[in-house]
N, C-alpha and C positions, 0 to 999 in steps of 0.2 A: 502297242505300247501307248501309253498316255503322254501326249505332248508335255514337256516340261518345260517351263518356264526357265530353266536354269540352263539349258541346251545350248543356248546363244554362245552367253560367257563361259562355259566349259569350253566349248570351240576358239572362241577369239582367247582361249590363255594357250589351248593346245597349239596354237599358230604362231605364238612368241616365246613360249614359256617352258623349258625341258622339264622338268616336274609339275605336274597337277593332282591336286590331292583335293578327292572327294570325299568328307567326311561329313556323319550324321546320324542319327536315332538308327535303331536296327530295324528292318523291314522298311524300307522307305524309299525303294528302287535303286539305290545305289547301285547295285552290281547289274539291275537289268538295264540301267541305261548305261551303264560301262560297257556292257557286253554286246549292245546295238551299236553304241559308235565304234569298237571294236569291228565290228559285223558291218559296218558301212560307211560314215560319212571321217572316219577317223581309223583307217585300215590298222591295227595293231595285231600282237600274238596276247590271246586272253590266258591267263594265269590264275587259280583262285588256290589259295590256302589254306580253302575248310576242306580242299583233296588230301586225303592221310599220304599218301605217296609224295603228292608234291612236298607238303608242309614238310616230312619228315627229309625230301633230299636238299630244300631251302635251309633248314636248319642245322642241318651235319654242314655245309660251305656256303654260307651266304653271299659270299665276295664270289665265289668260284662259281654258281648260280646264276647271278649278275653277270657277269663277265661273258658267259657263255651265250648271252643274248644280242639279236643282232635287229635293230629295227625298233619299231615304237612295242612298246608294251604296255600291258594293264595287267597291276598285280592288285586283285581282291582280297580283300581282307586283311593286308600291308601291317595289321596291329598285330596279328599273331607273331612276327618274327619281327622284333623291333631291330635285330643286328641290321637287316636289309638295308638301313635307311642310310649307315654309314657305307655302306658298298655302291647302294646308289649315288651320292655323293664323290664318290671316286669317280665313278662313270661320266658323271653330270661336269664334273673339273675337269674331263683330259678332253669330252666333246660338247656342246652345249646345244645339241641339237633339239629345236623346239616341239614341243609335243612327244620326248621318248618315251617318259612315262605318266601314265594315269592312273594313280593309286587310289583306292579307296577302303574305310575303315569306317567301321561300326562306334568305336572307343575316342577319345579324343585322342587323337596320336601325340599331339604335342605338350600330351601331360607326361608322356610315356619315360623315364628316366633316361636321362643322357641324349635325349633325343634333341636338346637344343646345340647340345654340344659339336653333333653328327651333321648337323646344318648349318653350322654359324659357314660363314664366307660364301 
């Protein structure tokens, strides 16, 4: 993998911060540097949503998906299921534990409808 310059501050937000969101152009390593600090210096369980299986059981219970999860996570490609965001937000309100999740998305997410809604507080 190609050092990235971005590596630092992804880690020093994973270390204070329960939600981090990696977003940006498509092809531009997002998911393969997600998937190494997954893989090493930031233990999580890796997730991607361009899986037809997973996408399809994310989307029949987004909350019940969520919930189901125990430890830090990286969910890829986080724009295909925007409900997610509200169910992460539940999570993120009853424990605030820093670094649980690392999401990242190809689309601006935060253009995404209702999506400011699902985060305010």
């Amino acid at each position: 993998m190609i050092k990235r310059h971005i590596l630092n501050k992804i880690l020093e937000a994973l270390s204070d911060t329960p939600v981090v969101l990696l977003s940006g152009a498509r092809q531009t390593g997002k998911s393969t540097l997600a998937k190494w600090l997954a893989e090493g210096s930031h233990p999580a369980r890796y997730i991607t949503l361009d899986d037809a299986a997973v996408f399809a059981s994310v989307k029949q219970d987004p909350a019940g998906f969520i919930q189901g999860l125990d430890g830090a996570v990286v969910i890829d490609e986080v724009q295909r299921v925007p409900e997610l965001f509200s169910a992460i937000k539940l999570i993120v309100d009853q424990e605030r534990n820093p670094g649980r999740f690392l999401l990242t998305g190809s689309a601006n997410v935060l253009l995404l409808p209702r999506l400011s809604d699902s985060l305010a507080g």
